[in-house]
N, C-alpha and C positions, 0 to 999 in steps of 0.2 A: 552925645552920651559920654561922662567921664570915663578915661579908664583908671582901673583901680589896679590892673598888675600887666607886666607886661614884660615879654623876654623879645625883644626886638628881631625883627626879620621870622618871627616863628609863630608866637602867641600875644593877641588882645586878650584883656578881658575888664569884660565894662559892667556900671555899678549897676546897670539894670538884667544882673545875671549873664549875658549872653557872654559867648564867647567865637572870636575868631582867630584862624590858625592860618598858615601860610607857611606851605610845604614846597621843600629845595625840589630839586630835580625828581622826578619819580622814573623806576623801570617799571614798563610792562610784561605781564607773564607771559612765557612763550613755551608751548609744547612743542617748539622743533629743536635740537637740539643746540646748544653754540658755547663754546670752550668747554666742554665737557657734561654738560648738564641742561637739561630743560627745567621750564617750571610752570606751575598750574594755582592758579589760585582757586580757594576752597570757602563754603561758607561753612563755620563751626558751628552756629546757632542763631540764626535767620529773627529770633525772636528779639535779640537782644541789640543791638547783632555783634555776634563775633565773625571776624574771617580768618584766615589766613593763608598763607603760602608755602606752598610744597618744591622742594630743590629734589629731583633723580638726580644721580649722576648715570652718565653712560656706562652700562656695563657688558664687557663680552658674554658675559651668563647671565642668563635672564632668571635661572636656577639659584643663583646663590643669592644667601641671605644677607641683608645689610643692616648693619647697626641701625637708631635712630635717635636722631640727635632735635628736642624741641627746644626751640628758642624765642624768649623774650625782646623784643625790642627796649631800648633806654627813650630817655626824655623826661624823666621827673616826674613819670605819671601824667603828665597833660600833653606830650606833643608826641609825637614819630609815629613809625608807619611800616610792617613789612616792603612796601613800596618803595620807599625812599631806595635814591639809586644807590648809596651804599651800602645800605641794610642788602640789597640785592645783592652786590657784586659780591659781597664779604661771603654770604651764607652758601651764594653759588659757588663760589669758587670752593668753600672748604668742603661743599658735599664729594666733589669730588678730591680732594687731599686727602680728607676720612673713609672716602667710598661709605657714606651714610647718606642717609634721609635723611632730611631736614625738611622739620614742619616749623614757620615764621609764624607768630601771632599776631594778630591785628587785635586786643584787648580793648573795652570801654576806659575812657582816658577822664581823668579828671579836670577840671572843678567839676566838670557835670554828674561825673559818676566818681566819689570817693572812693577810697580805699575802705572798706575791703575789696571791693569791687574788680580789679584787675586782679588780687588774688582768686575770686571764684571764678574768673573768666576762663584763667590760663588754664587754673585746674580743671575744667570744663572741656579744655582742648587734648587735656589725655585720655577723658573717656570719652571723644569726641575721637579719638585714636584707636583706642581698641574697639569702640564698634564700627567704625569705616575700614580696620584693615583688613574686613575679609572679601570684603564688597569690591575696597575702590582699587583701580588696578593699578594704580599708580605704588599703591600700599604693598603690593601681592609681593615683595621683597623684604617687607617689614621684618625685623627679627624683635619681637615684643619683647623676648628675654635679654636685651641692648639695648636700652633705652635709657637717657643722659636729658640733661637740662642743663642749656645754657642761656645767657643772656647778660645785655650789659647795661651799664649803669642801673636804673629804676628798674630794669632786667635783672639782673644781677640780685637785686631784693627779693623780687620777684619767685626768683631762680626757689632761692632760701624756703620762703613760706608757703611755696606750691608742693617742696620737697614735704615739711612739714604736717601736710594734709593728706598726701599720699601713706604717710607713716600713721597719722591719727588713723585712717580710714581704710580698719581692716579688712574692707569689702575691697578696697582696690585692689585688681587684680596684676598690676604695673608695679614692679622694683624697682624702681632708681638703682642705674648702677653708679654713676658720679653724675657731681654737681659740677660744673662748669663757670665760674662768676668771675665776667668781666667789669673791671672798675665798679665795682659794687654800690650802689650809692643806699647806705645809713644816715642813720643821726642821732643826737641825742640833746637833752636840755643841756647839759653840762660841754663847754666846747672843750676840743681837740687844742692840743699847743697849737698845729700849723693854723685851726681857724681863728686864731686869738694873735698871730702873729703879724708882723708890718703886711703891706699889703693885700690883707684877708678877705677887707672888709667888700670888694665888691662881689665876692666869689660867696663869702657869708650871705650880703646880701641876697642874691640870685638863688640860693640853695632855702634859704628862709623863705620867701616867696614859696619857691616850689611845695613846699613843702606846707605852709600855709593854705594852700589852694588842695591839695591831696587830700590830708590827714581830713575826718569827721570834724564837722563845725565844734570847736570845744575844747578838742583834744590839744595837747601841746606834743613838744617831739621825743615825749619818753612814751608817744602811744607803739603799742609795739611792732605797727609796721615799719617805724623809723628807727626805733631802738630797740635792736636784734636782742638785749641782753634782759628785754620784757617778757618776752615769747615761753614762758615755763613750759619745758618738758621734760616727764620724767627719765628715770636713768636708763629705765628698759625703751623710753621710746631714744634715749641719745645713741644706742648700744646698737638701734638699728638705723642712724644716719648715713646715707651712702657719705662713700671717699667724696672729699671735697678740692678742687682748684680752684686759687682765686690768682684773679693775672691782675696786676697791677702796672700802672703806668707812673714812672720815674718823676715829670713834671707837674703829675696830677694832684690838684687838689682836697682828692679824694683819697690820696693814696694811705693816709693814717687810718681809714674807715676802713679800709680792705685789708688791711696789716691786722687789724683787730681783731675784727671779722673771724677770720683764719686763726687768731689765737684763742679766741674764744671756743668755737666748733672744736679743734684740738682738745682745750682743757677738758669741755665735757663730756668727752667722750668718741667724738669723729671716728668712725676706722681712720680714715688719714684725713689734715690739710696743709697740702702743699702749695708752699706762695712762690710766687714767678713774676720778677719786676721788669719791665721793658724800660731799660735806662733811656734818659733824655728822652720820650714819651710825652706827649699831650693825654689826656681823657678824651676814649674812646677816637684814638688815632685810625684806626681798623675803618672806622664809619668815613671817614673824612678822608681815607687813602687808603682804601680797598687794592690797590694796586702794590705797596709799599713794601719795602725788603722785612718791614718791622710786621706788618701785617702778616706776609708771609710766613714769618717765623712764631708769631700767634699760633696759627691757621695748624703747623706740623704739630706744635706744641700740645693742642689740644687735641690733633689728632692720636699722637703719642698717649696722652694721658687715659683715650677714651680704650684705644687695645691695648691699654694695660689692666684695664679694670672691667674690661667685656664678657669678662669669664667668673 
């Protein structure tokens, strides 16, 4: 069977629809404790399916309330995984540098499920939040009036458009207190200088793909999950956008799309966006070196920004 798209080491996908994935190393969830945090995995909605992954961190008061922090995984919309062993470490490790919950999404992934599709997913997993936090005991820490969205790359989109639903959907009972977006990945029909620049073209290519396989059969890349600057909302809905941080990484090839991003949300309105660049940085360093002094320095970063804006 030909293949028609293909990101090497990660995803086929061949002309008779199917698709095959091939995932790095995965952690398994573990309710016992180890460097500071357990974890539990969860199913969001059995029907569809969503799951995801719950990070405690250890705490001496079982009494005190703890932020919560949901996050997106990256991949383009077609690949990754709460699972993946970085996705673990990163999330583990910050639950405890933030002293927050942290729920990982496992979202329906594309070509097979298009976009909108991980947008109704993720958004699924907040009121998939507030009716498990009375129940699951894992939750029984929960501070619902703390509650942040992060996620990177196709997360990081993600992040954007789940906020923007919460804000449409005055039945939501959940505020966004900040947005959290790492390496953000946008797009648009019209290219960026750095994607028009010498050596663009394979990273153009690989992002064209992606994005190809995502979007609704049809659409081109001003549909407005790729280009943020589609998405119309009025001034009273800009007026109640949480604070926003976008982190950018110094080497990345994304980095002009998260610079925008951030100036965009600004002009219209943002209570704040504050942009944070990790010099000499890859895209999504954190995933690939969970362990790293640059990770690290992420990890406070965002923890910082979340008790700043908790209240």
């Amino acid at each position: 069977m030909p293949i028609i798209a293909e990101y090497p080491g990660f995803l086929q996908v061949y002309s008779d629809g199917s698709v095959k994935r091939f995932n790095p190393e995965i952690a398994p969830a573990s309710a016992e404790s180890s460097n500071g945090y357990k974890s539990k995995d969860v199913i969001i909605d059995p029907s569809k399916p969503i799951t995801g992954r719950l990070f405690l961190p250890d705490s001496p008061n079982s009494l005190m309330q703890l932020p919560v922090l949901v996050y997106f995984h990256g991949g383009g919309f077609c690949i990754g995984s709460t699972t993946w062993l970085g996705y673990h470490h990163f999330l583990g490790n910050f639950s405890v540098t933030s002293q927050s919950i942290v729920l990982s999404v496992d979202y329906r992934l594309a070509p097979e499920h298009r976009l909108p599709t991980a947008y109704e997913d993720c958004y699924t997993s907040l009121e998939w939040f507030i009716h498990q936090a009375k129940t699951e005991p894992w939750l029984q820490q929960a501070d619902l009036s703390r509650v942040f969205l992060s996620g990177d790359s196709a997360g990081g989109n993600i992040v954007h458009h789940v906020a923007v639903k919460a804000i449409r959907n005055k039945a939501c009972p959940l505020k966004i207190k900040g947005l959290l977006l790492i390496h953000p990945y946008f797009g648009s029909e019209e290219r960026t200088e750095k994607e028009m620049g010498d050596g663009a073209a394979g990273d153009v290519k690989m992002n064209d793909m992606f994005w190809r396989l995502s979007i609704p059969e049809g659409a081109n890349r001003d549909y407005f999950g790729c280009n943020f600057e589609k998405a119309e909302l009025s001034a009273i809905e800009w007026s109640e956008f949480p604070p926003v941080a976008v982190y950018v990484a110094g080497l990345d090839f994304l980095k002009e799309r998260g610079m925008m991003y951030a100036e965009f949300v600004q002009k219209k309105g943002a209570k704040e966006a504050k942009l944070v660049e990790a010099e000499g940085e890859q895209h999504i360093y954190h995933v690939f070196y969970p362990d790293s002094e640059a990770t690290h320095l992420l990890q406070r970063q965002m923890s910082q920004f979340m008790r700043a804006h908790e209240h």
